[in-house]
C-alpha positions in Angstrom: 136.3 106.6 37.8 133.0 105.9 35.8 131.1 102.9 36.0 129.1 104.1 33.4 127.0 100.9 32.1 126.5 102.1 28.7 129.8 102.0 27.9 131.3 100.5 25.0 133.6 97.4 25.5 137.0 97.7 23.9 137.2 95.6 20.4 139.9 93.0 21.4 139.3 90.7 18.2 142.4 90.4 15.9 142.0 90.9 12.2 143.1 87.6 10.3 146.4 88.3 8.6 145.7 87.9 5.1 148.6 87.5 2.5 148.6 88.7 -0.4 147.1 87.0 -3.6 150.2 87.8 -6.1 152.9 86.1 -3.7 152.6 82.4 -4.5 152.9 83.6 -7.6 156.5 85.6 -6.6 157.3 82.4 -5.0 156.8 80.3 -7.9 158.8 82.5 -10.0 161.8 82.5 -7.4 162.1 79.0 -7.6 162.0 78.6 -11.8 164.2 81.4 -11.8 166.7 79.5 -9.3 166.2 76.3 -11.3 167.2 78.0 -13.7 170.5 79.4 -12.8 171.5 76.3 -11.8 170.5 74.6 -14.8 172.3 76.8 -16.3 176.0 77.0 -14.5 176.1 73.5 -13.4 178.9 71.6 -14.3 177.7 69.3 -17.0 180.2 66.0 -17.9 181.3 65.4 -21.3 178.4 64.6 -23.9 180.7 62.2 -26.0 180.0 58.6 -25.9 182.8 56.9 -23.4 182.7 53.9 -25.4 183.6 55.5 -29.2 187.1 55.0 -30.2 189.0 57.6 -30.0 190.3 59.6 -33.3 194.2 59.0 -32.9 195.7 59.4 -36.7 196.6 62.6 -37.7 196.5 64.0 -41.2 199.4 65.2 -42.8 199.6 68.3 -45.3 198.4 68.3 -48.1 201.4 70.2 -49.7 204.7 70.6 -48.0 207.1 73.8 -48.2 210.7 73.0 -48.0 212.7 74.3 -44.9 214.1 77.4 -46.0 217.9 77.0 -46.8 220.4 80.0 -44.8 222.9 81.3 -47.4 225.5 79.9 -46.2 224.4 76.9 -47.8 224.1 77.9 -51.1 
């Protein structure tokens, strides 16, 4: 074994870890994206106003076809 004095010590410092400068940006994205989606599918109520009346006459024909008579009955 050397005991050499002039030897270098190992480097034991640790590099910061450093992220990288587009993924807030992917992050941000994810989240609008997400938003989105559910924006998108969720299940929305009825857009009607609960307090209008509701519509319950019905219209009849305007012209009216006879029933169609078998030949036995003419």
């Amino acid at each position: 074994m050397s005991n050499d004095i002039n030897k270098r010590a190992p480097d034991l410092r640790t590099t910061p870890v450093r992220r990288q400068p587009w993924m807030p940006w992917v992050v941000i994205l994810g989240i609008i994206v997400v938003a989105a989606l559910a924006w998108a599918f969720w299940p929305h109520t009825s857009t009607t106003n609960p307090n209008a009346p509701a519509q319950t006459t019905t219209t009849q024909p305007t012209t009216t076809t006879p029933p169609a008579k078998t030949p036995a009955q003419q």
